[in-house]
C-alpha positions in Angstrom: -12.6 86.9 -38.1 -12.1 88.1 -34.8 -15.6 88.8 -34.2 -15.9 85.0 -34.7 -13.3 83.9 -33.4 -14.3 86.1 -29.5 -17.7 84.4 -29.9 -16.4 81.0 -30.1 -14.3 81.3 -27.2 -16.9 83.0 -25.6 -19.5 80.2 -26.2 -16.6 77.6 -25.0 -16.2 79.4 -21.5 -19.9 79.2 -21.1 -22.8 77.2 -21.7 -22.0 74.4 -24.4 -24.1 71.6 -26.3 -22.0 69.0 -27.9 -23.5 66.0 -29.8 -21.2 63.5 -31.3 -22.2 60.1 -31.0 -19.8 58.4 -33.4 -17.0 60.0 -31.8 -15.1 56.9 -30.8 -15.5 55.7 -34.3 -14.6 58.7 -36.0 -11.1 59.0 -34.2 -10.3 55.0 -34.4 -11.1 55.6 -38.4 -9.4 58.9 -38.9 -6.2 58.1 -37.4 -5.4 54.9 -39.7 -7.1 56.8 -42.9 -6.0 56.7 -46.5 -4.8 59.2 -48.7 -7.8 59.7 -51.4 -4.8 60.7 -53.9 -3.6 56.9 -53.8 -5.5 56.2 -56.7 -8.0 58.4 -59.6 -11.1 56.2 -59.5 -12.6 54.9 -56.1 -17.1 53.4 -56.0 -19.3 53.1 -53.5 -22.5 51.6 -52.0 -25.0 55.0 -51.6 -26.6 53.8 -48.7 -24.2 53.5 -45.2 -23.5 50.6 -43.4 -25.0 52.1 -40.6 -27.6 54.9 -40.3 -26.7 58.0 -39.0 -29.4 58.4 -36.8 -29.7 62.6 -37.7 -31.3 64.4 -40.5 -29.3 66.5 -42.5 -28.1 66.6 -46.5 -26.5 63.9 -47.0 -27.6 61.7 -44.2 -28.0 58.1 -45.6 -27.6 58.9 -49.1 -24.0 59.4 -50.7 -25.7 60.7 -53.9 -27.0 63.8 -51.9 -23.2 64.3 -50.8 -22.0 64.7 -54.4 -25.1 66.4 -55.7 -26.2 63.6 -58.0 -29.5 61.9 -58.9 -30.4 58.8 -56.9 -33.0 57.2 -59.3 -32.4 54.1 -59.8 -28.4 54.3 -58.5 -26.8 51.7 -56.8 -23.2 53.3 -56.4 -21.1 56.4 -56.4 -18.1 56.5 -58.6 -15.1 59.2 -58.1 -13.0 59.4 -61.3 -10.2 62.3 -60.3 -8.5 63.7 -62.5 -5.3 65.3 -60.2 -3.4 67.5 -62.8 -6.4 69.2 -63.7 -7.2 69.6 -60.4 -10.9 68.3 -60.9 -13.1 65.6 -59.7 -16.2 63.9 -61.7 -18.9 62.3 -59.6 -21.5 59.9 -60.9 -24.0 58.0 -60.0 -24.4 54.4 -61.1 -27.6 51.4 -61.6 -27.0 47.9 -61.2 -25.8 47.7 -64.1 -23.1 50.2 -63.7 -24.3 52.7 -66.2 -24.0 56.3 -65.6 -27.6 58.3 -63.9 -26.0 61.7 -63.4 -23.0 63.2 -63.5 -21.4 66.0 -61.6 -17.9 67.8 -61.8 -16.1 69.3 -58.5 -13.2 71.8 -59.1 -10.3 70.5 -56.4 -9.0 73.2 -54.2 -6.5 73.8 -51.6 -7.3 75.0 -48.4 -6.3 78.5 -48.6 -7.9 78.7 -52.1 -10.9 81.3 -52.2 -13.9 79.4 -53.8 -14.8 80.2 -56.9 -17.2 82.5 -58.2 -20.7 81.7 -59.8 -23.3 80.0 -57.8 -23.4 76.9 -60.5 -20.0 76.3 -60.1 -19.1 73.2 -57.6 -16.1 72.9 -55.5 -14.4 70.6 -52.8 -11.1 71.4 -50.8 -8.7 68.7 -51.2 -6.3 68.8 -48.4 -2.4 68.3 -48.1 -3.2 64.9 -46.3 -5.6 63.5 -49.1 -8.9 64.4 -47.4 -12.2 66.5 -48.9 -13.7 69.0 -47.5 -16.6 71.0 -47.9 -17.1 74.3 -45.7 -19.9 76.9 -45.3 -19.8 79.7 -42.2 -22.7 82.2 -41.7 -22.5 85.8 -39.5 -26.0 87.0 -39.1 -27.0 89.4 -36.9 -30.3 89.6 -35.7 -32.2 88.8 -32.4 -28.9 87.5 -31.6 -25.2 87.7 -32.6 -23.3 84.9 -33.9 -21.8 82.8 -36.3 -22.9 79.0 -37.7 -20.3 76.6 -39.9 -20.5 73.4 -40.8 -19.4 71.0 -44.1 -18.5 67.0 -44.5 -14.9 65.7 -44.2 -14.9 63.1 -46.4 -11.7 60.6 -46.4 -11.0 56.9 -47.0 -10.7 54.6 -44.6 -7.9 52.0 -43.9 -10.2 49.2 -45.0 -10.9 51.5 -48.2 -14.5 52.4 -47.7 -15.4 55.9 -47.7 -15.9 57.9 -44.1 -17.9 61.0 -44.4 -18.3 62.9 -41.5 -21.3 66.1 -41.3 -20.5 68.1 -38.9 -22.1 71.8 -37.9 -21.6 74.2 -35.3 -22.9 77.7 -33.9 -21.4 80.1 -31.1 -22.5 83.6 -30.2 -25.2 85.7 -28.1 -28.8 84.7 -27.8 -31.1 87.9 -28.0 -27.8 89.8 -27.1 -27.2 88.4 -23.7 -27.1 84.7 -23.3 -23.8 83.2 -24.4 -24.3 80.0 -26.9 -21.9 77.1 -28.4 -23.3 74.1 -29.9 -21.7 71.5 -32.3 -22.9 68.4 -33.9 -21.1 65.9 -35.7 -22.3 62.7 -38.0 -20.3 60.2 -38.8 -21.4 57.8 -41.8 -19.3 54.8 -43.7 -20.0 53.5 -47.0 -19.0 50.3 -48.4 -16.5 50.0 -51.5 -18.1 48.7 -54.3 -16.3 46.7 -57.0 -15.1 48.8 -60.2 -17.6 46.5 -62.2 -21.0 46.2 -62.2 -22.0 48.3 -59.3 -24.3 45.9 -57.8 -22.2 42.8 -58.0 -20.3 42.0 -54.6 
């Protein structure tokens, strides 16, 4: 942790790439969002009102998000399930008939994830927002460290805001100071709790 935590401030006193286009967005949505624990079952339009403009897992497609099949969906349904600390995902048709189905475990923060490479997870923080989280050390050619995850959250008009964002900091080839950061921003329309095309 210190290791990454000298090479980002490292990276932050040197050379730096930043690339956020939907900054302004993010922080006029962020700070009037909605606490996702408001109520168990939320759907959404899979496609964004807007397209990202970057390529990444996720990007465009709320299915990818979730890890459920897009064939033939129309909408994302979140059925929570709070007590047992769980979420189930699923993809809808027009129709609003199931595609595929997919079951998060909910965990705080602090939690350490689980184990088992088949077993899906989200943080849910104390203010009602998901997370998902990933951080890399590799040395080779160079020496650094790489994160990145979505922040997902609801938005004060109740669509869903889920924001991709990745980052890197360290040495290049042992000498050259890095720090580069990239964040996505993406909004996806509510969608009725009926028929999942019907507006």
């Amino acid at each position: 942790m210190r290791k990454f935590t000298a090479l980002l401030l490292m990276g932050l006193l040197t050379g730096c790439s930043v690339n956020a286009p939907q900054s302004a967005q993010y922080n006029a949505e962020y700070s009037q969002r909605q606490d996702i624990r408001t109520q168990n079952v939320y759907r959404f339009k899979i496609k964004p009102l807007q397209p990202s403009g970057g390529k990444y897992w996720g990007a465009d497609n709320l299915t990818q998000v979730f890890y459920v099949s897009d064939k033939n969906a129309a909408a994302i349904e979140l059925r929570f399930n709070f007590p047992t600390a769980t979420l189930q995902a699923s993809s809808l048709d027009e129709q609003g008939k199931v595609v595929s189905t997919q079951t998060f475990a909910l965990l705080a923060e602090s939690a350490t994830p689980p184990s088992g490479s088949d077993t899906k997870y989200l943080y849910l923080t104390k203010s009602g927002e998901l997370l998902s989280k990933w951080q890399n050390c590799t040395p080779d050619m160079s020496v650094g460290c790489s994160w990145g995850g979505h922040q997902i959250f609801i938005t004060h008009s109740a669509d869903l805001a889920v924001q991709y964002a990745t980052g890197g900091a360290g040495l290049a080839f042992l000498l050259i100071p890095f720090y580069n950061s990239e964040a996505r921003l993406q909004i996806f329309a509510k969608a009725p709790i009926g028929a999942a095309g019907d507006e």
